[in-house]
N, C-alpha and C positions, 0 to 999 in steps of 0.2 A: 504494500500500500504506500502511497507519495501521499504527502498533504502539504501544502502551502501556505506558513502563515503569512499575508498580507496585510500591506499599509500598517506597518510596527516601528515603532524607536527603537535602536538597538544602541545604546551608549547614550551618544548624543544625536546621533544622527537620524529624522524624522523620514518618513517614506521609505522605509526597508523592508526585505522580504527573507522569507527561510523556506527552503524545500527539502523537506526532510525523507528521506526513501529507504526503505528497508528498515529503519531505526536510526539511521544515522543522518547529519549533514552532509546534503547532498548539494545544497548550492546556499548561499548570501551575496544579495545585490539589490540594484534599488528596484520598488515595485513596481515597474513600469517594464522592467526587465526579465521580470519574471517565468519560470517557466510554467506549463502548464502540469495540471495536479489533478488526481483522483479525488481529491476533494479540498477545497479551498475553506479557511476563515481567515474571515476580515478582524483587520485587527480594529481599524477605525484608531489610527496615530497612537495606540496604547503601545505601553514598554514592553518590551521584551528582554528576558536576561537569561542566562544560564538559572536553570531550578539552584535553590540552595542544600549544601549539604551539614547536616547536624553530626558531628564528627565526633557524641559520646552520648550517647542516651540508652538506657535499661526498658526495653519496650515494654515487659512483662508487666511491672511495677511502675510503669508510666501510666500505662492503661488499667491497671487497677484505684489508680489517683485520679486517673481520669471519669471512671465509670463509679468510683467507690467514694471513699473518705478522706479529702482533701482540706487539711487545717493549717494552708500555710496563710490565707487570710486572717487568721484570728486574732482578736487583739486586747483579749486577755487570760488567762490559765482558766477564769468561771467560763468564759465561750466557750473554749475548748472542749471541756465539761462535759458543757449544754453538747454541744454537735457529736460529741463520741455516742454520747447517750442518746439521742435520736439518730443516729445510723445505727448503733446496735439493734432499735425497737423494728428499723425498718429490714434485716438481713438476716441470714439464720448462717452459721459456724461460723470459721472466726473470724475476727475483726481486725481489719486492717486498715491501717489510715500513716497518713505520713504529712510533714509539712511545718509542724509544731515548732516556734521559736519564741524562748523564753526572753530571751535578749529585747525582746519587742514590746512583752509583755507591763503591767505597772506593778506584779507579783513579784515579777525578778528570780523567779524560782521554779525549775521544770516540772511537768508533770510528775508524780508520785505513782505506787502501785497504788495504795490506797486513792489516790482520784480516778484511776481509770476501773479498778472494782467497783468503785460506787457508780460509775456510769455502765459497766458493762456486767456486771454481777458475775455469777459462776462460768464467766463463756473466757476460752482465749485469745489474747488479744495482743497485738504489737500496733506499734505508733511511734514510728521513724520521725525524729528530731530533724529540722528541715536539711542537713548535712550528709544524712540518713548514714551517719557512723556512732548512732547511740541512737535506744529506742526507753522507750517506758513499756513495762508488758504487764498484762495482769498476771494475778496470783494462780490462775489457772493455766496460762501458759506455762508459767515458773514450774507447778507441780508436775506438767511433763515431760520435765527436763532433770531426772536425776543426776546428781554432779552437778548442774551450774555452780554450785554457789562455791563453786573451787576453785574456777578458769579466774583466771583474772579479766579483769573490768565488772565485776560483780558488784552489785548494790543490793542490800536487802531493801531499798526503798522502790525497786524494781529497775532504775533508774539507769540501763546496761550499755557497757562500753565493750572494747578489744575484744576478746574471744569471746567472753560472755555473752556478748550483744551478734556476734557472726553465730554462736549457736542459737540465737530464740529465734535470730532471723531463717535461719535453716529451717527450723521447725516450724515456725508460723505458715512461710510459703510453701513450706511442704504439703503441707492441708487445704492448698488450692487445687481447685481439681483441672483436670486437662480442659475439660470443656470453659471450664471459668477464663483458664489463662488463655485460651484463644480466643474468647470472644473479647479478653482487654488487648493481646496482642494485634487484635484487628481495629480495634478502638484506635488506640494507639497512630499504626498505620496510615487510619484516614483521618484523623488529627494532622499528623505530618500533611499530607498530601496538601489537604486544604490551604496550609502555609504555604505552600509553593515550595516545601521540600521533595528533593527529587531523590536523595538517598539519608540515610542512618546508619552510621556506624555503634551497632550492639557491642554492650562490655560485659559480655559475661564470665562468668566463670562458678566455681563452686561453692566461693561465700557470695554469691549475690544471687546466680540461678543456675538450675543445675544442667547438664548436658542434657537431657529432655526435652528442658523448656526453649534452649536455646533450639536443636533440630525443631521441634514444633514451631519456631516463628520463623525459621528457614521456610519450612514447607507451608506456611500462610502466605509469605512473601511469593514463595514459589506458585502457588496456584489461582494468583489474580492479580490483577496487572495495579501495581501502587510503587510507593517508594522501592529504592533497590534497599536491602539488608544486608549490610558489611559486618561479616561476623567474628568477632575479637574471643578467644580464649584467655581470660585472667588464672592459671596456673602455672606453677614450676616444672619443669621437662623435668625433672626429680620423681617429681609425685605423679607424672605422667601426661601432661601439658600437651607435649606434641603432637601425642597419639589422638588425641580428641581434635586438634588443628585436623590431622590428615586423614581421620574419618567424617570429619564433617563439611571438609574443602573450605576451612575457613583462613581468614587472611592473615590473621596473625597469633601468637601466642603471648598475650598480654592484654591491654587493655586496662582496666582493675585488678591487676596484680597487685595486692594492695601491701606497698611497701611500707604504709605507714597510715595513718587515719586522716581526722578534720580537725581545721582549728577549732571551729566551736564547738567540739566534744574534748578537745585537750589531749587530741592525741595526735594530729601532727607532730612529729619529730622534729625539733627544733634544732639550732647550734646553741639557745641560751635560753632560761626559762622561761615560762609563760609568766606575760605581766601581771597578769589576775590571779595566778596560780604556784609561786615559784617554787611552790615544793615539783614541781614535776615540767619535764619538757617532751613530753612525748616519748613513744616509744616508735623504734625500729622493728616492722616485723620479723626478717630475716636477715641471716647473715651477710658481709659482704662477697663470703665464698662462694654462701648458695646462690646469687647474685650474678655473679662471675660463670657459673656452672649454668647458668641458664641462659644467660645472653651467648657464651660460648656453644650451646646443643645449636641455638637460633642463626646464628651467624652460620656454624658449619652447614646448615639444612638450606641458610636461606630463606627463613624466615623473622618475618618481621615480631622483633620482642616490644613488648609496649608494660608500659607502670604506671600503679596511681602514685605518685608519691607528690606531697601538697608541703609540708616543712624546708626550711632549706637544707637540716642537715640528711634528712632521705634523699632528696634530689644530688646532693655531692654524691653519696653512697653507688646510686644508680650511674650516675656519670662515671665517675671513677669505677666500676664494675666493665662499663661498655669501652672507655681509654684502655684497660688490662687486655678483654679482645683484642682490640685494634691493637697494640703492641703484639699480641702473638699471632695475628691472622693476615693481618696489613689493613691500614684504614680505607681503603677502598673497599673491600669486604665489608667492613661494618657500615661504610657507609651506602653500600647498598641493598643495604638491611632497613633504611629510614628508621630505626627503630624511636621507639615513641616514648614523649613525657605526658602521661595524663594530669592535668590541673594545673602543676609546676605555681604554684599559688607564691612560694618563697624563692629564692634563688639568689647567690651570691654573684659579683657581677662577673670575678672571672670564671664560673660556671657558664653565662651566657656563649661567651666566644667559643667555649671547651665545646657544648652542643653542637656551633657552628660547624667546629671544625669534625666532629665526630660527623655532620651529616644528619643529625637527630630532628625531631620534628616536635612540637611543641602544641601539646593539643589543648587548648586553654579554652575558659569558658567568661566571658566579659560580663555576663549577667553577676558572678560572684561580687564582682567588684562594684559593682551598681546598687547591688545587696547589701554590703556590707564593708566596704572601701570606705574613704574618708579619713576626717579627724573625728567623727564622734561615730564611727559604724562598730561592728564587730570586731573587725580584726583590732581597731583601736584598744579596745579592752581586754584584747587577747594578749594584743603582742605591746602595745604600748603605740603612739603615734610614731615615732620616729621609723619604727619598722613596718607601721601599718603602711603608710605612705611609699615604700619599697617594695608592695606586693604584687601582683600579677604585672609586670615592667611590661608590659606588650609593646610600645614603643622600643623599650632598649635589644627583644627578640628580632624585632622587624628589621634595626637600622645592624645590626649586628649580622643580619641575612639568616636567620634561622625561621624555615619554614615554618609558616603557622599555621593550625588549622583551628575553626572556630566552630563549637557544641554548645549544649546544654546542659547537660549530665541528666536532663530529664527522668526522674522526678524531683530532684531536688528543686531547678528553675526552672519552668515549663516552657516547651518548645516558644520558641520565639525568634525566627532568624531577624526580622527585619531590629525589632529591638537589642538583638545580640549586635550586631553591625554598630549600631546608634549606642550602645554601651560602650565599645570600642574603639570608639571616636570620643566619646562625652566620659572619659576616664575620671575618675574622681580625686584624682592626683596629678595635677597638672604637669603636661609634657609626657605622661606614660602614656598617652593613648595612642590609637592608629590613625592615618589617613585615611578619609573615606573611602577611598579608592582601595588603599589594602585593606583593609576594613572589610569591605564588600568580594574581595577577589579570595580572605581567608575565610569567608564565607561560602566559598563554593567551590574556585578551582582548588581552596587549600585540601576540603577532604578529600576530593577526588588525590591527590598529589600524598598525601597522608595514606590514604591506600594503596599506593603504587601502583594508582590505577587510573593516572591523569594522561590526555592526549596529551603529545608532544605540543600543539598550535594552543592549547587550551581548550574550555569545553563549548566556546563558540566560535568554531572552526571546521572549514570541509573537513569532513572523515570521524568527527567527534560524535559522540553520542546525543544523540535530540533529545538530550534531558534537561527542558527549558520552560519559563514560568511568562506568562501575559499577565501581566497587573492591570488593576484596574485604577490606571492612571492615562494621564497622556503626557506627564511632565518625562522630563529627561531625567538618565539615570542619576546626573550630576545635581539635577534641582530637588531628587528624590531626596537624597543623601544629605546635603547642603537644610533643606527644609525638615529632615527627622521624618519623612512620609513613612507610611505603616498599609501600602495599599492593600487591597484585597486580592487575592489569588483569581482573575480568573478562569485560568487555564492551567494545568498542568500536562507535560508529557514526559513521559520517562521511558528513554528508548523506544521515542515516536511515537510509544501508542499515548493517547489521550486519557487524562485518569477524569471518569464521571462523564457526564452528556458532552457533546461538541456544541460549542454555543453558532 
C-alpha cells in the first residue's frame, strides 16, 4: 500500500509532501510535486514530524495506573486515604495504586501500614511512592511474605525500601492475572499512540516484571498494528540475563538493572550523604566485579548492557565497570555496544566526557527535573541546593556530545513527549537545559539511535521508516517549540500503517 500525506509543514517548510510505500519513505518534496498514491490525506498546512519515541516506560504498571489507582494528584496523606478506600470499595483482589508523594503533602509524612488497613481492611495491597523504589503495603500483603521482615529496607510501619520493597512488589504483581495485565498493557499502548508516540522502549526485568509479562506485551504489540515495543532485559548474565535477551529477540540486557534506587526513597547511592538524612547515603546494589562480568558477557555477545543507576556515586561505579571493558576489549567494541545510562539523575562532570568517550548513551527523563528540580523541589531537600542544582546536567551531556535519549519512566511521570521536550528546554536550573531543537531531535531520533536502530539520514529521510505524527496544528515546528505548543495527535503511522481511522 502507498499513501501520501499532502499539503504538511515539515520543519519549517509549508506545502510539503511524504509518500510513504511499503512502510517506508518513499519520497519528500513539495506538494505540487507529488507523486500519485493509493490513497491520499490532506494534510491542510498541519505539521508533520517524525512520531516521538519514549525511551523508558514499564507498560504493564503504566497501564495498570492508567486503568486503576493513580495518586500522584493528591495533595494530602487524608486524600490519599479517601481515594485508596474508594478504589478498594470499587475492585475485588489486590490493590494497586502508585503515584503517592509525601514531599507534597502538608502531613510531611508517608503513608503508614496502619493508613492503608484502615482504607483497605483484610485485602493486599501495594502503593508505589511516586519514584516507585519504596511502596506502603498492607498488613495482609506483609502476612504473605514470610521473611520480609529480615531483607533489608524493612519497616514495621509497612513503609518498604531495597529488597524488602523488590519482594512485596514481586508479590503484589504476581497476583495480577494474564488477562488483567493485557488489557493494561493494551491501555497503555493506545495511551502512547494517541500522543503521537511511534515506539517504547520497555524496562523490564525481574524486580519490576517478570519474563511473562514482558513476552505477553511483545505478543500485544505483535498482533495489532500500534507503537513499536523495544524490549530491554534488566538482569545480570550471572543470574542468567542473556538467555532471556536471546529467547525473547530483545535489544538489550539492561534497562532497570537497578544498580542502585531513588533519591526520594534515600536510596540512590550517593558520593556524600543525604542532606535530610546523613546517617545514610544510599546503597550500591552490586558489586563493581559483578558489574564488570556483565558488561564484559554484553560486549563479547554484542549486546547492548543498559543501568538504572540515578546517585552519582552508582553512575562512576557503572562507568568505571564499562572503561575496565574497553581497556580489555578495545573501545571500539564497547563502543559499539551504545551501552546505556538509565536516569543518570547525579553525575560528576568528569564522568560526562568519560560517557562520551566510552560511546555511552544517556537515557534521561526531563519531566524528573520539572518534578522536582529547583531550589525549593525534592532533590533540594534531599541533597541540599548546591547539588540539587547539578542534577540531571542535560545541557552539559548534549555540548559534551553524549547521545541523548528522552522517556518517561512511565508510571512514575506519565507519558508526555511534547511536555518532556518543553521540560528540557525550561530546565529548572538555569543553563542545564537543551535547545529546542535537540530537545525535540532527543525526543525521537535519540530513541531510535539508543536502540541501534536509527536510519543512517534520520527518521525523516528516503528509506526511513514512516513512523510519523500530523498535529493538529498548522504552526511550524520552530513556532511549536519556541510557543510551548502541546498539539493534539492527529494522525499516527508507524511503519506506514495508520494507527485508528484515516481522517
Amino acid at each position: 500500500m502507498s499513501l501520501l500525506l499532502s499539503d504538511v509543514t515539515i520543519g519549517d517548510r509549508r506545502g510539503r509532501a511524504v509518500h510513504a510505500v511499503d512502510g517506508r519513505i518513499a519520497w519528500i518534496g513539495d506538494a505540487a510535486d507529488a507523486p500519485a498514491a493509493d490513497r491520499v490525506v490532506p494534510g491542510e498546512g498541519a505539521l508533520l514530524t517524525p512520531a516521538f519515541v519514549d525511551a523508558h516506560v514499564h507498560a504493564t504498571a503504566g497501564g495498570l495506573a492508567l486503568t486503576g489507582l493513580d495518586l500522584h494528584s493528591t495533595s494530602s496523606l487524608a486524600e490519599a486515604v479517601a481515594s485508596i478506600q474508594g478504589h478498594a470499595s470499587r475492585v475485588e483482589g489486590v490493590v494497586l495504586g502508585t503515584g503517592w508523594d509525601e514531599t507534597t503533602w502538608p502531613e510531611q509524612r508517608p503513608l503508614s501500614r496502619q493508613d492503608v488497613d484502615t482504607a483497605v481492611g483484610d485485602r493486599p495491597a501495594y502503593l508505589a511512592r511516586v519514584d516507585v523504589h519504596s511502596a506502603v503495603v498492607s498488613t495482609a500483603l506483609l502476612d504473605r511474605l514470610p521473611g520480609i521482615a529480615d531483607l533489608p529496607g524493612f519497616s514495621h510501619n509497612g513503609h518498604l525500601r531495597l529488597d524488602a520493597h523488590h519482594a512485596a512488589r514481586q508479590a503484589a504483581y504476581g497476583q495480577v492475572g494474564a488477562a488483567q495485565g493485557r488489557i493494561a498493557q493494551r491501555a497503555f499502548l493506545d495511551a502512547a499512540a494517541a500522543l503521537g508516540i511511534g515506539s517504547v522502549h520497555e524496562m523490564a526485568g525481574p524486580e519490576v516484571s517478570g519474563a511473562e509479562d514482558l513476552a505477553g506485551l511483545l505478543a500485544v504489540a505483535g498482533e495489532r498494528a500500534g507503537p513499536v515495543v523495544v524490549g530491554y532485559w534488566g538482569e545480570l548474565a550471572e543470574r542468567g540475563g542473556l538467555g532471556v535477551v536471546r529467547e525473547l529477540g530483545l535489544t538489550g540486557a539492561g534497562g532497570d538493572l537497578f544498580c542502585d534506587g531513588a533519591l526520594g526513597s534515600h536510596t540512590a547511592a550517593l558520593g556524600a550523604p543525604y542532606a535530610d538524612e546523613p546517617r545514610t547515603s544510599g546503597a550500591l546494589r552490586f558489586s563493581t566485579g559483578q558489574l564488570v562480568d556483565h558488561v564484559r558477557a554484553c560486549t563479547r555477545a554484542g549486546v547492548q548492557a543498559g543501568f538504572h543507576c540515578i546517585g552519582d556515586a552508582a553512575v562512576a561505579q557503572v562507568i568505571y565497570a564499562v572503561e575496565t571493558v574497553a581497556v580489555e576489549h578495545g573501545r571500539a567494541a564497547v563502543r559499539a555496544c551504545r551501552h546505556r545510562l538509565e536516569h543518570v539523575e547525579m553525575i560528576q562532570s568528569p564522568d560526562v566526557e568519560r560517557m562520551q568517550d566510552l560511546g555511552m548513551i544517556a537515557s534521561v527523563q526531563p519531566a524528573f527535573d520539572a518534578a522536582w528540580g529547583g531550589e525549593d523541589g525534592m532533590y533540594a531537600r534531599r541533597l541540599g541546593v548546591e547539588r540539587a542544582l547539578r542534577t540531571n546536567p542535560l545541557a552539559h551531556f548534549s555540548d559534551a556530545g553524549v547521545a541523548l535519549a528522552l522517556g518517561s519512566d512511565a508510571p512514575v511521570t506519565p507519558m508526555d513527549p511534547w511536555g518532556g521536550v518543553h521540560a528540557a528546554v525550561d530546565h529548572r536550573t538555569p543553563g542545564s537545559g537543551l535547545r529546542p531543537f535537540d530537545a525535540f531531535d532527543a525526543a525521537t531520533h535519540g530513541g531510535w539511535y539508543a536502540a541501534r536502530a536509527e536510519h543512517p539520514d534520520g527518521p525523516l529521510a528516503v528509506g526511513a521508516p514512516a513512523s510519523l505524527a500530523l498535529w493538529e496544528t498548522t504552526d511550524t515546528l520552530s513556532g511549536t517549540l519556541a510557543g510551548r505548543g502541546r498539539p493534539s495527535c492527529r494522525l499516527l503511522l508507524v511503519d506506514g500503517t495508520p494507527i485508528g481511522d484515516l481522517p
